[in-house]
VMD Tcl script that draws the C-alpha trace (Angstrom):
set ca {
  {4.82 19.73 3.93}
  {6.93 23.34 4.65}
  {8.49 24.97 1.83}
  {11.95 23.97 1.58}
  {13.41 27.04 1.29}
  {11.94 28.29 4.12}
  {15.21 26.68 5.84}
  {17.75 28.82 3.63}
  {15.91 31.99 4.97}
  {18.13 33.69 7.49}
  {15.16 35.86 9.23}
  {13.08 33.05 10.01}
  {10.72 33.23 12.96}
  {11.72 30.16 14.90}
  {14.75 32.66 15.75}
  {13.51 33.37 18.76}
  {14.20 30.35 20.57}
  {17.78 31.29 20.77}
  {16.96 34.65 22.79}
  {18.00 34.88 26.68}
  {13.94 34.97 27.46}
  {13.34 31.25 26.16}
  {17.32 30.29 26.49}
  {18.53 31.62 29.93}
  {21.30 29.09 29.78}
  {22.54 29.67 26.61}
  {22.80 25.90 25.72}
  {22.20 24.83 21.71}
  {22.92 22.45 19.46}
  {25.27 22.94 16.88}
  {22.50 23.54 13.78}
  {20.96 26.15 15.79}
  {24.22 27.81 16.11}
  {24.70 27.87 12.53}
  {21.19 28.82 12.09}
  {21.50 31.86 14.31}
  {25.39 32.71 12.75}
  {23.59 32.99 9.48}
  {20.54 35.37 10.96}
  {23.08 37.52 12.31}
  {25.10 37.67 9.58}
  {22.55 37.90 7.43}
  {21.33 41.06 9.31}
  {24.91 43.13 9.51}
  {24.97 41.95 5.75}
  {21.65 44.21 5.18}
  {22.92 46.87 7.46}
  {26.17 47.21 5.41}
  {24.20 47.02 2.63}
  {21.65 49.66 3.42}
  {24.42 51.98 4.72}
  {26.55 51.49 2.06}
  {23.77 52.73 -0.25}
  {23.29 55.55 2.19}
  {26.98 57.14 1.71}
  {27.01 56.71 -1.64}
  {24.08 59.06 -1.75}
  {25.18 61.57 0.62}
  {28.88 61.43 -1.28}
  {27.09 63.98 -3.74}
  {23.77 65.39 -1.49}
  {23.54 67.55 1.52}
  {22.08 66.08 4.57}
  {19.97 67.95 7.21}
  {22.11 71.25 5.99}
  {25.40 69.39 6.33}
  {27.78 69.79 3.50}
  {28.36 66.73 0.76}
  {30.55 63.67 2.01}
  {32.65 64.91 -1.45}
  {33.22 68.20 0.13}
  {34.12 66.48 3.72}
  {37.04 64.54 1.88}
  {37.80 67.26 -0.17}
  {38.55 69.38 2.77}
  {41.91 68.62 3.65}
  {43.36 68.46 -0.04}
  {40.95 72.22 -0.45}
  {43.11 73.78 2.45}
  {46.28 73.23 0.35}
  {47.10 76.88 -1.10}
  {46.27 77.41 -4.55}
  {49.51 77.63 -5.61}
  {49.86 73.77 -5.01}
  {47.26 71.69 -6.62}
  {45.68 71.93 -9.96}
  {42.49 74.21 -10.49}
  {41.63 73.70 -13.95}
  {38.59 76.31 -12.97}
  {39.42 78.87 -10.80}
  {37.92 78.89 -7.59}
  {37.05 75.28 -7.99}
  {38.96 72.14 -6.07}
  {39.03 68.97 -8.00}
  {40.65 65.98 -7.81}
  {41.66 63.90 -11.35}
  {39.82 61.29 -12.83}
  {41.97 59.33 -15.28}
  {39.71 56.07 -15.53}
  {35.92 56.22 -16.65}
  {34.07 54.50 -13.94}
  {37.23 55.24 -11.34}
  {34.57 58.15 -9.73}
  {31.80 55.29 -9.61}
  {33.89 52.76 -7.77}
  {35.37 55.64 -5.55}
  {31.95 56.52 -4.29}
  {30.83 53.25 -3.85}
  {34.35 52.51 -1.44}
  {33.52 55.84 0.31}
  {29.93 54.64 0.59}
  {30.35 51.18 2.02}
  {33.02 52.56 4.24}
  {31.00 55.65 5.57}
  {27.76 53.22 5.95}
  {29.47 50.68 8.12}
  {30.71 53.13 10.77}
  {26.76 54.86 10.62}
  {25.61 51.56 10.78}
  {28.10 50.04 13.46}
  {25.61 50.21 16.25}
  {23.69 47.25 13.85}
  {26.45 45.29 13.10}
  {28.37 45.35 16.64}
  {24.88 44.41 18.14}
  {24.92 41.61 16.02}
  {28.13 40.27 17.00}
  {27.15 40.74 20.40}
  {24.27 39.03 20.30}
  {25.93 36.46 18.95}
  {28.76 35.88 21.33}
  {27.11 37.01 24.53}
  {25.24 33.25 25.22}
  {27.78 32.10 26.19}
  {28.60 34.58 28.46}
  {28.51 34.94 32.34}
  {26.80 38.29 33.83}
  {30.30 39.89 34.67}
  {32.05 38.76 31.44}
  {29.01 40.75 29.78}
  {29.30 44.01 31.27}
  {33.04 43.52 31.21}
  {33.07 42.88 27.55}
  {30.37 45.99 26.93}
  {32.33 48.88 28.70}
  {34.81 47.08 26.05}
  {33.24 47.84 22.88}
  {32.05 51.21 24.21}
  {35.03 52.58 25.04}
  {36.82 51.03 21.82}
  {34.18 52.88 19.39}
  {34.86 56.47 21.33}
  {38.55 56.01 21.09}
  {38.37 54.92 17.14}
  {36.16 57.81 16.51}
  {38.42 60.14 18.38}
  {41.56 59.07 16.12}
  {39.94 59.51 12.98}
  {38.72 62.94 14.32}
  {42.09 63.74 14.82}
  {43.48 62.37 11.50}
  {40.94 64.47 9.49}
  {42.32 67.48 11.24}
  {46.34 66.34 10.66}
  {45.66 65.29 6.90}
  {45.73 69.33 5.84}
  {49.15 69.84 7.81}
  {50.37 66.53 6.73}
  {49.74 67.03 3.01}
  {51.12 70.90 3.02}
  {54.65 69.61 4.36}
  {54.78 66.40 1.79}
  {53.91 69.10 -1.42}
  {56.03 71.46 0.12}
  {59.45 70.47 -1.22}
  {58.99 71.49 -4.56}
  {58.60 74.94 -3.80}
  {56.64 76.92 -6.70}
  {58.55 74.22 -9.27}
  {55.77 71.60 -8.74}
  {52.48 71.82 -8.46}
  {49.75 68.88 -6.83}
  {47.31 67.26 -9.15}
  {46.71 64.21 -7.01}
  {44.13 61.47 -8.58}
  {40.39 60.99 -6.98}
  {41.67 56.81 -6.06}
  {45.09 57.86 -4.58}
  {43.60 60.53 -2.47}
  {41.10 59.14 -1.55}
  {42.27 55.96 -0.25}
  {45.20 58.15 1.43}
  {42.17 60.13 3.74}
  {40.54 56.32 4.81}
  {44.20 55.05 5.56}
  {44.79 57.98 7.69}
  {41.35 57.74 9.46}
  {41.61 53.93 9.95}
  {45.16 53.71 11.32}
  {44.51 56.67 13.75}
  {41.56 55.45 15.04}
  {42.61 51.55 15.28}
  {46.23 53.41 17.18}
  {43.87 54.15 19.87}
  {42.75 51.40 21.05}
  {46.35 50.01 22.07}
  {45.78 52.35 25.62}
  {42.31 51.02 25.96}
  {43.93 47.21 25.85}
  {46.15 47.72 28.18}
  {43.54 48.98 30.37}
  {41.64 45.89 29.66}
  {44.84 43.49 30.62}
  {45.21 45.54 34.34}
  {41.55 44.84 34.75}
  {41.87 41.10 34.07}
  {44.97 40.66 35.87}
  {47.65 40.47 33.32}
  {49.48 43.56 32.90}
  {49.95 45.53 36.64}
  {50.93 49.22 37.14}
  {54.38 48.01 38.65}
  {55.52 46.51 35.13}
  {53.75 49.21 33.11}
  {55.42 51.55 34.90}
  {58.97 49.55 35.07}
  {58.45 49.62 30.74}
  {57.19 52.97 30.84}
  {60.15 54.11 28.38}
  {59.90 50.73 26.24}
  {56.38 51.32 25.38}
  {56.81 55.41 24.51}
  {59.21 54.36 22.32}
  {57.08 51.35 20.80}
  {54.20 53.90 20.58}
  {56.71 56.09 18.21}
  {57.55 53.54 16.31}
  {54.01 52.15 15.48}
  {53.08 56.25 15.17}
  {55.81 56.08 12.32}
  {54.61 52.98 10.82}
  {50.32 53.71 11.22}
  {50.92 56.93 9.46}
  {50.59 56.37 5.78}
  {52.25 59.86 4.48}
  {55.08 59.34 6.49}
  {55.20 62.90 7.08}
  {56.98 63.64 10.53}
  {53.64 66.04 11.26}
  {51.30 63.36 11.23}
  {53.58 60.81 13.05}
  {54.19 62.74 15.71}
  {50.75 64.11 16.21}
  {49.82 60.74 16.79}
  {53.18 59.71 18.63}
  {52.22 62.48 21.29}
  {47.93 61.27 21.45}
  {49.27 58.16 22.00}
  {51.66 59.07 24.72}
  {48.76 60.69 26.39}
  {46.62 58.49 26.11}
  {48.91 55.86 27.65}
  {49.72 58.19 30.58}
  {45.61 58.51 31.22}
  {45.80 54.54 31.32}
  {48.95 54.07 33.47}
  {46.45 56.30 36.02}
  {43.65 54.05 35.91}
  {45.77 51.12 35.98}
  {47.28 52.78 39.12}
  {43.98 53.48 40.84}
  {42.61 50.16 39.99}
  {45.28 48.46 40.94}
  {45.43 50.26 44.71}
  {41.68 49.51 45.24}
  {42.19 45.62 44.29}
  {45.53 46.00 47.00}
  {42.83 47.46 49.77}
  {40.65 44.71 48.86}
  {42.61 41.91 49.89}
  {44.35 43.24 53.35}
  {40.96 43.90 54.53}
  {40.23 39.82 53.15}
  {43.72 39.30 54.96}
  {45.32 37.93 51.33}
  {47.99 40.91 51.42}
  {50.83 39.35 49.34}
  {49.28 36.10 48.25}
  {49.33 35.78 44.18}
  {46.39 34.46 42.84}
  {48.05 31.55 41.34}
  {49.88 30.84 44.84}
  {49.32 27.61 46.37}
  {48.33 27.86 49.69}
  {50.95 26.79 52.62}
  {49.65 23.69 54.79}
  {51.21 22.45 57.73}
  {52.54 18.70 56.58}
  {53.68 18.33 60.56}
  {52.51 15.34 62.31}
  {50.87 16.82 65.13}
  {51.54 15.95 69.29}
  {49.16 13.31 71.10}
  {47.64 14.52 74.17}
  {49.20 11.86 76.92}
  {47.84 11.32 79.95}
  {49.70 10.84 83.14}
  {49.82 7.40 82.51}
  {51.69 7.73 79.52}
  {48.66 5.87 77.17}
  {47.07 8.71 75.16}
  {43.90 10.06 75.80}
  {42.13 8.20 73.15}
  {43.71 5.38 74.21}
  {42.34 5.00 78.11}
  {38.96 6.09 76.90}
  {38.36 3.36 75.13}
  {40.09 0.96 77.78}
  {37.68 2.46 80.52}
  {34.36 2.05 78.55}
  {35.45 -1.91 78.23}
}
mol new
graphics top color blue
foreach p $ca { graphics top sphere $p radius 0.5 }
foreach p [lrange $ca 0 end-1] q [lrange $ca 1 end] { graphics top cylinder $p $q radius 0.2 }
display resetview
């Protein structure tokens, strides 16, 4: 008799039964679904885990000659002028600790946050793996260039976030003139930085949907161009609401990626939309909707009569008797 907890383990080896090689069709039953739901989750689980443990690490070690991921987050609050935020060493940027494990938990949010875009390639795979059964061969590839192009786009919004934070921060501490000076805590800071960095990069994947709609036949370039000044003006308003500093800097850094961004999809939705047009006059369906029904002739049609006035049906039959 097995060991009973053998069926609680989520890395079991009978796993591979659910691969493409010995499941081309993707068919299970529903307890093999759950058992491969928990493998897979059971694996991103580890890979959080492991990369969670990795950031918290690096939050106070150099890595392969990079600086500290401290002295990364620190960077945009550092490039305030001196004259603004409390140095109570001089030369020295700190932020203020005013709870005694507040650095410990701050460190481990950085950590797990840091570890699970490292480790995204783990997780994502995961999820893929998971949904992708069930898949057809186009639907695949479609739903890949998906999830590539979603993870460039996030990473290229929190790029640019980490880059706004110093000008955004500089405006908002500005007011006071040389009445007030900044002495921001380690929990508000930092959770102000991973705000920024999640709403810029998750703001960039609204041009990449659209995309996504043209290609499946939703959305066309005729109405996304008709809307063209509804959605710049949407894309300002969620570029006031994403940014968490509410500084006009930040808003309308992102207000104006955003605006490019959708112009560089209203292009490919123009070009894809032109090739698809081609397409069908050379198939001779110029014109015809996809949902149209197609136009039958509901006309009885004209008997061919003879000169005797019986059709020809008719006198064929009467001859062979």
């Amino acid at each position: 008799m097995g060991n009973p907890l053998r069926r609680l383990n989520p890395f079991r080896s009978d796993r591979r039964r659910w691969g493409r090689r010995h499941n081309p069709d993707g068919t299970m039953t529903l307890v093999d679904h759950l058992y491969e739901l928990r493998y897979r989750l059971g694996v991103a689980m580890t890979a959080l885990v492991i990369g969670g443990a990795f950031g918290f690490w690096w939050f106070s070690n150099t890595l392969f000659g990079l600086p500290t991921l401290g002295d990364i987050l620190l960077g945009p609050y550092c490039a305030l002028p001196a004259n603004m935020r409390f140095s109570p060493h001089p030369g020295e940027c700190q932020l203020l600790q005013t709870k005694p494990f507040e650095v410990f938990m701050l460190r481990l949010k950085v950590g797990i946050s840091v570890g699970a875009v490292l480790f995204s390639p783990v997780w994502l795979y995961q999820l893929w793996a998971f949904i992708t059964p069930g898949l057809k061969d186009n639907e695949r590839k479609f739903a890949s260039t998906f999830v590539g192009f979603a993870s460039v786009l996030f990473v290229a919004g929190a790029v640019l976030a980490y880059f706004v934070v110093p000008q955004g921060l500089t405006f908002m501490v500005g007011f006071g003139g040389n009445a007030f000076f900044t002495a921001l805590t380690g929990d508000e800071y930092i959770s102000f930085v991973l705000l920024m960095l999640f709403m810029f990069g998750a703001s960039f994947e609204m041009p990449l949907v659209l995309v996504m709609l043209n290609r499946a036949g939703i959305l066309s370039y005729a109405k996304l161009r008709s809307w063209w000044r509804g959605f710049v003006f949407a894309l300002f308003v969620v570029a006031a609401v994403a940014t968490p500093g509410q500084d006009p800097i930040s808003m309308l850094a992102l207000a104006a990626a955003l605006c490019l961004l959708f112009g560089i999809a209203l292009v490919l939705c123009r070009s894809h939309d032109r090739s698809k047009a081609k397409q069908q006059q050379e198939l001779g369906l110029e014109g015809v909707g996809l949902d149209e029904a197609s136009k039958i002739d509901h006309r009885p049609s004209e008997l061919d009569v003879t000169a005797s006035g019986a059709p020809a049906g008719q006198r064929a039959n009467d001859d062979a008797t």
